[in-house]
Each structure stands twice: as C-alpha cells, then as structure tokens.
PyMOL commands that place a pseudoatom at each C-alpha (Angstrom):
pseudoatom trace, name=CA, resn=UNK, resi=1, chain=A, elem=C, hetatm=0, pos=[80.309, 67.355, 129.554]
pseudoatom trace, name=CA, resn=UNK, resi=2, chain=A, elem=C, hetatm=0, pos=[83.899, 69.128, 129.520]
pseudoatom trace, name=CA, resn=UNK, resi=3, chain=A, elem=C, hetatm=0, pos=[84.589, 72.730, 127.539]
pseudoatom trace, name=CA, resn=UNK, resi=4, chain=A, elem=C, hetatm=0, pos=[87.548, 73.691, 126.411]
pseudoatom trace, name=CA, resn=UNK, resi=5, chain=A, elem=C, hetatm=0, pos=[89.055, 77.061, 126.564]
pseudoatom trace, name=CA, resn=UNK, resi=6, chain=A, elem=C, hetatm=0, pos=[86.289, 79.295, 124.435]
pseudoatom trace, name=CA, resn=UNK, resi=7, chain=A, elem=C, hetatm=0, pos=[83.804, 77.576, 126.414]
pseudoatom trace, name=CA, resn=UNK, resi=8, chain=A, elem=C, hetatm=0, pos=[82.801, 75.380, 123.850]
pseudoatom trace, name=CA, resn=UNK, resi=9, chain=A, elem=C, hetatm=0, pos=[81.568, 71.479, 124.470]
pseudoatom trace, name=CA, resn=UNK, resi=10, chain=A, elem=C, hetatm=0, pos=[84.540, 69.376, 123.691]
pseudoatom trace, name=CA, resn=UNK, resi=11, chain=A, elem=C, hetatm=0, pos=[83.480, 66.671, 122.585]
pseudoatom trace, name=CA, resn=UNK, resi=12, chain=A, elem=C, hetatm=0, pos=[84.835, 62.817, 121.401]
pseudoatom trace, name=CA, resn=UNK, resi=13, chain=A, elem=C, hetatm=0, pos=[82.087, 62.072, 118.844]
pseudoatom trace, name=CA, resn=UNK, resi=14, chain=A, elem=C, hetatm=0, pos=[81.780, 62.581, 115.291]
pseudoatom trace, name=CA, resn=UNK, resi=15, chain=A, elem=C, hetatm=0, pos=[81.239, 65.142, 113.495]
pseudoatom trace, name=CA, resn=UNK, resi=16, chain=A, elem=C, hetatm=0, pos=[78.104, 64.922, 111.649]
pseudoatom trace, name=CA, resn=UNK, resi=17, chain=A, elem=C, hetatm=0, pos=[76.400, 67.270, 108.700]
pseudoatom trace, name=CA, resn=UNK, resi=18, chain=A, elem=C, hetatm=0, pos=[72.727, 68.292, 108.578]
pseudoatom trace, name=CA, resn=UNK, resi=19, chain=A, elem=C, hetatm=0, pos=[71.354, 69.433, 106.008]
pseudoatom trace, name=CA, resn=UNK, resi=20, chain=A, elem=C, hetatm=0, pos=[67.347, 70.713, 105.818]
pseudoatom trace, name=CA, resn=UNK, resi=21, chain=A, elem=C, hetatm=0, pos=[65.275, 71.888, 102.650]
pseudoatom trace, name=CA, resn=UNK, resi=22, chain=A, elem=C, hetatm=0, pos=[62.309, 73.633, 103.848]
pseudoatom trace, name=CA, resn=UNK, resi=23, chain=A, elem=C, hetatm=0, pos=[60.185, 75.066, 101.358]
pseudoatom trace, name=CA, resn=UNK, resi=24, chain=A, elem=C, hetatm=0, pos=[57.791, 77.396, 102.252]
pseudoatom trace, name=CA, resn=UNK, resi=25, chain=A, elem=C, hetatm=0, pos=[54.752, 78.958, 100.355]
pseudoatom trace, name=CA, resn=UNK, resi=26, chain=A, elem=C, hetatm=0, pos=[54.142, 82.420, 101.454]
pseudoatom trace, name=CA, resn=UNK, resi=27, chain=A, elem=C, hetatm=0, pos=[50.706, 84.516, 100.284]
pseudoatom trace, name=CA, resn=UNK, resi=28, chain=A, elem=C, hetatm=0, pos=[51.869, 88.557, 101.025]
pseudoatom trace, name=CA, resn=UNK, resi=29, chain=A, elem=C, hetatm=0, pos=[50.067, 91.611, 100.690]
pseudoatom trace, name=CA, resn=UNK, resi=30, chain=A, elem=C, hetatm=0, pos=[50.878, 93.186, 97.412]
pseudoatom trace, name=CA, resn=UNK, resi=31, chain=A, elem=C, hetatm=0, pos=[52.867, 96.049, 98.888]
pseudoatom trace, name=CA, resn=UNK, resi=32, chain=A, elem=C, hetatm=0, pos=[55.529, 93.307, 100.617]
pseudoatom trace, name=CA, resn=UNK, resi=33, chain=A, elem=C, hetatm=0, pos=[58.828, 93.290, 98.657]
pseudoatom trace, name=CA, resn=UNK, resi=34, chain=A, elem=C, hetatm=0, pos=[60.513, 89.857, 98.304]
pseudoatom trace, name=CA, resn=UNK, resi=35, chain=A, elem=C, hetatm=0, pos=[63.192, 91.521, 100.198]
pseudoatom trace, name=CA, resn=UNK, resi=36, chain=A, elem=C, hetatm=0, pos=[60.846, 92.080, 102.967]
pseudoatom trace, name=CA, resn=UNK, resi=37, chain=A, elem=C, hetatm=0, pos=[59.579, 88.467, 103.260]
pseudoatom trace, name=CA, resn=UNK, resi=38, chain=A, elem=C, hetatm=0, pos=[63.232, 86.924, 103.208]
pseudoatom trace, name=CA, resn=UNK, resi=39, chain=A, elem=C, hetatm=0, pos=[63.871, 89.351, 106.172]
pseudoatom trace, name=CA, resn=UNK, resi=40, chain=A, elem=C, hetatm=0, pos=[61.001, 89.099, 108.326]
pseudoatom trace, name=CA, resn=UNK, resi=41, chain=A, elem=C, hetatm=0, pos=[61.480, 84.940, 108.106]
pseudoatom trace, name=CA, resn=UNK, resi=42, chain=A, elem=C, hetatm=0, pos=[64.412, 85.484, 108.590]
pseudoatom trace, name=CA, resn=UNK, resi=43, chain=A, elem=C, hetatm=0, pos=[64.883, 87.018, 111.841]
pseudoatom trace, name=CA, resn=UNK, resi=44, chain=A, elem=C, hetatm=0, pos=[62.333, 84.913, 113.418]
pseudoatom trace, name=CA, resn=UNK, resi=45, chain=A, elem=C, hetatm=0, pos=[63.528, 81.564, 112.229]
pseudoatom trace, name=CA, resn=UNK, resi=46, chain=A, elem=C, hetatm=0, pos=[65.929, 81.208, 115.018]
pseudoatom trace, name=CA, resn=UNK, resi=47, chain=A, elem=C, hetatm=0, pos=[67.982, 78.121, 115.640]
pseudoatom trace, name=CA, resn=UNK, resi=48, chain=A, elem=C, hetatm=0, pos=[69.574, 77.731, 119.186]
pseudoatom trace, name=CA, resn=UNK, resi=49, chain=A, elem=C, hetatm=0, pos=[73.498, 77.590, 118.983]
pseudoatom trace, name=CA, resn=UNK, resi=50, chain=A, elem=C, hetatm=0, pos=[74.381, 75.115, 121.836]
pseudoatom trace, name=CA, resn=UNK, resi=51, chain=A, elem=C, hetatm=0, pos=[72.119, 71.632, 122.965]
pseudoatom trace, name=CA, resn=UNK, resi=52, chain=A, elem=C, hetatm=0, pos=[72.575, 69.135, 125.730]
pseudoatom trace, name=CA, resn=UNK, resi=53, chain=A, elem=C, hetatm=0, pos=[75.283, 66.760, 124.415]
pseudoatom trace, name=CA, resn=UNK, resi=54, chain=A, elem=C, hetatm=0, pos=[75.997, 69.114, 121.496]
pseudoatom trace, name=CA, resn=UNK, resi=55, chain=A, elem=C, hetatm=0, pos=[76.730, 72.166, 119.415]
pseudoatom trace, name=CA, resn=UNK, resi=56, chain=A, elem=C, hetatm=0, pos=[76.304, 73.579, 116.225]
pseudoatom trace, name=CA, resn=UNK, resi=57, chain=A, elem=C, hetatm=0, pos=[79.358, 74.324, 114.526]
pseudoatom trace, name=CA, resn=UNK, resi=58, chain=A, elem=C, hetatm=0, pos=[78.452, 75.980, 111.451]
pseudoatom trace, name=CA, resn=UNK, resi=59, chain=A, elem=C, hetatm=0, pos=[74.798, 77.616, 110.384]
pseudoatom trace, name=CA, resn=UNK, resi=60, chain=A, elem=C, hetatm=0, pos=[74.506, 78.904, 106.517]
pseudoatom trace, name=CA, resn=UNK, resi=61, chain=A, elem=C, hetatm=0, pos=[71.354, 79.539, 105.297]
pseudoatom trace, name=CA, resn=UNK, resi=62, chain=A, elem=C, hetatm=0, pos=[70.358, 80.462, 101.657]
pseudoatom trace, name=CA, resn=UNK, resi=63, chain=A, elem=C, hetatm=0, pos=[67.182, 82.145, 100.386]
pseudoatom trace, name=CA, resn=UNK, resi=64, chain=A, elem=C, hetatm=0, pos=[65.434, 82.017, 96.981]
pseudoatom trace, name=CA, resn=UNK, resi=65, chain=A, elem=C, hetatm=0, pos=[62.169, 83.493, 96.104]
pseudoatom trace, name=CA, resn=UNK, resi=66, chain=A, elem=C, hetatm=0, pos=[60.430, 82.974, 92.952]
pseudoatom trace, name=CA, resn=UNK, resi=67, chain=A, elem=C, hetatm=0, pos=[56.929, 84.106, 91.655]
pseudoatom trace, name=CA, resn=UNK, resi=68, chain=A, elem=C, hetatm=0, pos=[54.937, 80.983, 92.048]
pseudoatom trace, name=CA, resn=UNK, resi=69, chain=A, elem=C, hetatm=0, pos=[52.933, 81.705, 88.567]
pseudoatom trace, name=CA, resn=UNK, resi=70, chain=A, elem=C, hetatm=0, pos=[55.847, 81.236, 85.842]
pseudoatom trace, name=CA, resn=UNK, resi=71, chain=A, elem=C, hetatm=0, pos=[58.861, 80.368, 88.501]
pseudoatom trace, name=CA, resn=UNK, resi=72, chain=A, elem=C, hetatm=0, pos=[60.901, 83.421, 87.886]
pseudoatom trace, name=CA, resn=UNK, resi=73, chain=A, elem=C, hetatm=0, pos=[63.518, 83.768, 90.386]
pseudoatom trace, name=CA, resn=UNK, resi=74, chain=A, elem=C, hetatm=0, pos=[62.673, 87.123, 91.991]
pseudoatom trace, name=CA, resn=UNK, resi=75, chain=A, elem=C, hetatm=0, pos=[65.683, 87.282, 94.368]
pseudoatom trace, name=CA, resn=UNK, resi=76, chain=A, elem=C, hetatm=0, pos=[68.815, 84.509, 95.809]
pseudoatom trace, name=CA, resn=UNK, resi=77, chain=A, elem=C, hetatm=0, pos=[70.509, 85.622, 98.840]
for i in range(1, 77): cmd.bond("trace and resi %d" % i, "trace and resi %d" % (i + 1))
show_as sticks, trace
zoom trace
C-alpha cells in the first residue's frame, strides 16, 4: 500500500460509488423533538474513514423524518 503526500492510500483501482438507503423506524418518548432523534443517530452512526486496501473519499448523509401516521414530513436535513 503506498500514500501519497496527505497521507492518503494512493491507489490504481477504480473509483467506485456506494450508495445505502437505510430506513429506520424509531418509537420516542413524547418529549423527543425530531431534531433530537436526527442528532442523537447521528453522532453515533459512525463510519470509519480509512480500510485495508481502501478509503472513503466522500461521506454525505441526508435525514428525513416524517410522522409515521399521515407521512408528513416533520423535518429534511
């Protein structure tokens, strides 16, 4: 494995893009703000930057919450 000058793994592969949907139902107390939940995942849905043999390049991810009884969005971040 070779790095190049930021330290990164240089690599002579492709390039390749993932892309996950993971939809989670969540039950909350009544006093938890949507804002709360997104947070609270959130920080402890960590993904690791760097693997054997690879590295992520880019990481985006997107939030919606809805109310599960008439599908109103509630908050998009």
């Amino acid at each position: 494995m070779k790095f190049n000058n930021e330290g990164d793994i240089e690599l002579r592969d492709q390039k390749f893009k993932l892309v996950m949907l993971i939809e989670v139902d969540v039950v909350a107390d009544l006093n938890e703000t949507p804002i709360e939940i997104v947070n609270k995942v959130r920080k402890d849905f960590m993904i690791k930057k760097r693997y054997e043999g690879f590295y992520l390049d880019d990481l985006s991810l997107e939030f919606e919450v809805h109310n599960s009884e008439n599908n109103e969005d509630l908050l998009k971040v």
